[in-house]
N, C-alpha and C positions, 0 to 999 in steps of 0.2 A: 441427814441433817436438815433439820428446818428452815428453809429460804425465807424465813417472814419473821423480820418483828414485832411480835407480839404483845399488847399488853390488855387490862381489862379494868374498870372499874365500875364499882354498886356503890354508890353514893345518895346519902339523904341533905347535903348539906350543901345550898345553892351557891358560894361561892368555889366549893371543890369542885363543881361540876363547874364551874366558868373557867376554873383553870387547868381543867383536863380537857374542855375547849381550844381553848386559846393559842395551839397548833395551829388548829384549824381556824377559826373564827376569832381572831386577836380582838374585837369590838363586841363582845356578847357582855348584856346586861338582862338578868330576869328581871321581870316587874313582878306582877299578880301571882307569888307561889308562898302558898301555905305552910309554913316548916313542919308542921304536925304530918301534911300528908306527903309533901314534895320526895320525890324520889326519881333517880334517874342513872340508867344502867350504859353503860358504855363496852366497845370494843375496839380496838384498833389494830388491825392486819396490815404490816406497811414492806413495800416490795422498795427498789429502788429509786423508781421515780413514780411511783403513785402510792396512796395509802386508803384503804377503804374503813371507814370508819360506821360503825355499827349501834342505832342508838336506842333508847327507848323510856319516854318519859311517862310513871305509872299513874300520876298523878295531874289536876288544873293546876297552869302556870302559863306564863308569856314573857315572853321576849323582843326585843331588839336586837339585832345582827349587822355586823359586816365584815369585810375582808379584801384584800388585794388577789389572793390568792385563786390559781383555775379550783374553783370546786362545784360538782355537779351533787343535787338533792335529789334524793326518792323517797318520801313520807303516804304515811297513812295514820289518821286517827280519829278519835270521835269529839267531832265539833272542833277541828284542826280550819284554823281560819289565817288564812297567808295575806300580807298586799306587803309592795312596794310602792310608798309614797303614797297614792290616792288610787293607785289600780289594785284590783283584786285580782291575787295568783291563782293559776286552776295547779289543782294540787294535785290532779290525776295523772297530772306529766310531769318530769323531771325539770328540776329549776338551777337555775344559779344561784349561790348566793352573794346576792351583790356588794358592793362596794360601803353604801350607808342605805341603813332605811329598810330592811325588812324586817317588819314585825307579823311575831305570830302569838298565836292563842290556843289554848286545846283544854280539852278534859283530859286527855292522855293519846298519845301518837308515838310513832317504833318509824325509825327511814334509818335510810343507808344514806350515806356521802359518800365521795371521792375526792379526792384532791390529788388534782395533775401536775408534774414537774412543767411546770410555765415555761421554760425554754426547751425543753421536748415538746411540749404541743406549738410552739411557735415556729419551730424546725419543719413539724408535719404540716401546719398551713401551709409555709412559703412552698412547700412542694405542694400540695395541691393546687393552692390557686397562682402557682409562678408568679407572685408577687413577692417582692425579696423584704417588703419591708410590713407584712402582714403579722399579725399578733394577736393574740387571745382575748383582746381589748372587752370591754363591757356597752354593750346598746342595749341589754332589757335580760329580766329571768326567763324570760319561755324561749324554747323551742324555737325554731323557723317554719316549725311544722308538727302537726299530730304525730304523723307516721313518721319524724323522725327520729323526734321525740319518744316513740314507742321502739326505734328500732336501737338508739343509744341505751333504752332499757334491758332490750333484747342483749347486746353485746356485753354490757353491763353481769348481766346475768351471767352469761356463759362465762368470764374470765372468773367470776368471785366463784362458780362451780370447781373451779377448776384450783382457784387457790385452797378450796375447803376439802377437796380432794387428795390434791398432791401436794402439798406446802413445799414439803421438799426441793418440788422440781423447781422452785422460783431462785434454787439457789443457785443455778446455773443461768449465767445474764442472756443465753441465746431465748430461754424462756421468758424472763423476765420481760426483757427489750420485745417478744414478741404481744404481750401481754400490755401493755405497754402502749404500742401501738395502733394496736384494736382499737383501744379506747379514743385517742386523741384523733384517729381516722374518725371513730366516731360522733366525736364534740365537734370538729372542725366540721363537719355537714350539718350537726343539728343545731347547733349552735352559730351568731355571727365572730367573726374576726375583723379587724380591722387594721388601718393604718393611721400613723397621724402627720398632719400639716404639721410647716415649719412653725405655722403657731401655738400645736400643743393641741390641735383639734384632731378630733378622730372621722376618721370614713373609714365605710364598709367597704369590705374585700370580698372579688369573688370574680369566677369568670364573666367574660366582659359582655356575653350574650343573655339575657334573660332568660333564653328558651333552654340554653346549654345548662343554666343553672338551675332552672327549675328539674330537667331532666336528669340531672348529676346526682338534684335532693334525691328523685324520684327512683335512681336506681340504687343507692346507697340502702335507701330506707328497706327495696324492696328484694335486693341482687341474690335474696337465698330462696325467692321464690320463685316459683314458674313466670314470672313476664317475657314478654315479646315486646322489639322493637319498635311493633306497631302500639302496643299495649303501653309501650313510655309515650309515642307520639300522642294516642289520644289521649292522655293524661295530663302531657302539656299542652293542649289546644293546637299543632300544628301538623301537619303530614307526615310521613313516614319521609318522605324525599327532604320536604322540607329540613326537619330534625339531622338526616343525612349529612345534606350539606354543611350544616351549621357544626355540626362535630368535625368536618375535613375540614374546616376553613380556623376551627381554633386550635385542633387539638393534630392536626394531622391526619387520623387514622376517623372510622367508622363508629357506629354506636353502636354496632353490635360486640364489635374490637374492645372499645372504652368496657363495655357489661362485662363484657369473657375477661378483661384483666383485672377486673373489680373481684369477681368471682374466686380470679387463680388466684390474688393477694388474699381473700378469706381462708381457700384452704391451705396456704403459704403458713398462717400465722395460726390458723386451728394444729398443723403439724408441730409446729414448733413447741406446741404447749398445748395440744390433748394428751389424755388421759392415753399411759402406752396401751390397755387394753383395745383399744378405739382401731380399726384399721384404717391404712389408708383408703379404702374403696369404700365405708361407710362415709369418711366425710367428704371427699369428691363427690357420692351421690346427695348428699346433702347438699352440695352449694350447684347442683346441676347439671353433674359431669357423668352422662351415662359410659358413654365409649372412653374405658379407660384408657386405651392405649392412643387414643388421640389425646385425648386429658394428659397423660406424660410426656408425650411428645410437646405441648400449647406450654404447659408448664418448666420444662426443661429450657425453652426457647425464652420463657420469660424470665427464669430466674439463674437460669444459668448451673442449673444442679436436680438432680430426679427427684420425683417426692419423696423415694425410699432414701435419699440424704440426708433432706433437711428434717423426718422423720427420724432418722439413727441419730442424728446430731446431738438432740436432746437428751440419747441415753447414754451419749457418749462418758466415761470419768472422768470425773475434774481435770486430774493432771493429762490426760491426752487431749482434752478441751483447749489444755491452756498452752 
């Protein structure tokens, strides 16, 4: 059975497309589109608490946009022209669409969106940055960062693989929820969150060191690749001791400790919802993990069950799931 629902539309007629929109983006008005030529194809893939919407307009038109809503953009097209308000968006990275005020223009452009359950990515902040009153809030479209920005593409990717893969398996919620996760682990690092004043004002949220945060961006973006401890220090400008210390004074434990449980949480949530052909020792060696049997051992301590569990989990039948 199909864990996804599904729907599709091929539309030439600018108000159908605003209100097959309108899920997503409740504030879309086209301006500049041509009815002779205007055309524009949709998809939409929707799990539980996220929906990846699929788009692609064949022809010149522009728009203005907004929404409350968590949704992250990846576009590409020709003479695809972005700003919010008076800034000009780099389109090469994935964006938010914000609240009011983004317009765009194009000869024609094809992106993906997402749209996150706002109170599951508000749930994965207050655990990441132990702030109990952090939220998905809005301070700007871009990134906090290139690389993070390329790394939320990265995750991006692998989940909509996997739903174009296995559809099915989205129909069991240890996948879903795993699937899920990924993502809002990875908006909450590339993205800002925030809280707000009793006046209704917002501030940014984030560990309370600069150096820890910068090194937090720096391993999330980077944790499926060969870096070293040292390789985060010089990257944030400070010592290997230095960096040290600053991870035991916030977080308790090491920054080698913090990398190893960032790693064992990727291949936590690749089990859960890779493809069964995939072994486990292909994606343990992916996120780093040579010596398997220390890899089970670091993982069993951290999650409280072997990989070959949370691995079978997923194949498990509904009715003994449930």
């Amino acid at each position: 059975m199909d864990g996804l629902a599904r729907s599709a539309i091929d539309t030439r007629d600018p108000e159908a497309a605003r209100r097959a929109f309108e899920p997503m983006v409740p504030r879309l008005a086209f301006g500049r589109a041509d009815p002779a030529e205007f055309r524009v194809r949709l998809r939409f893939d929707a799990a539980p608490s996220f929906t990846v919407i699929e788009y692609g307009f064949a022809a010149p038109a522009a728009s203005v946009a907004g929404t409350d809503d968590v949704v992250v953009i990846s576009a590409k097209g020709r003479r695809f022209d972005l700003s919010h308000g008076r800034a000009v968006v780099d389109t090469s990275l994935p964006y938010l669409q914000a609240p009011e005020g983004l317009a765009a223009r194009w000869e024609s452009v094809t992106a993906r969106a997402i749209m996150l359950d706002r109170e599951g990515v508000a749930a994965v902040a207050r655990s990441i940055t132990g702030d109990p009153e952090a939220e998905p809030g809005f301070t700007g479209v871009a990134p906090r960062s290139a690389d993070l920005g390329r790394h939320w593409e990265h995750v991006a990717h692998r989940v909509r693989s996997a739903m174009l893969a296995v559809p099915e398996a989205f129909a069991e919620p240890i996948v879903a929820s795993a699937a899920f996760n990924r993502l809002a682990v990875a908006y909450v690092h590339a993205f800002q969150v925030v809280k707000f004043d009793p006046d209704g004002r917002q501030r940014r949220v984030g560990p309370r060191s600069a150096v820890v945060r910068a090194a937090l961006e720096h391993m999330h973006a980077h944790a499926a690749e060969p870096i070293t401890v040292q390789g985060i220090a010089d990257a944030v400008h400070v010592s290997a001791r230095g960096l040290h210390t600053a991870f035991v004074v916030e977080f308790g434990r090491s920054p080698s400790e913090h990398l190893r449980a960032i790693r064992l949480a990727g291949v936590r949530d690749e089990l859960r919802f890779a493809p069964p052909a995939e072994g486990i020792a292909a994606v343990a060696r992916r996120w780093g993990f040579v010596h398997l049997s220390r890899f089970a051992e670091s993982y069993a301590r951290e999650f409280g069950e072997l990989p070959s569990e949370t691995s079978g989990a997923r194949r498990l039948p509904r009715a003994t799931a449930a």
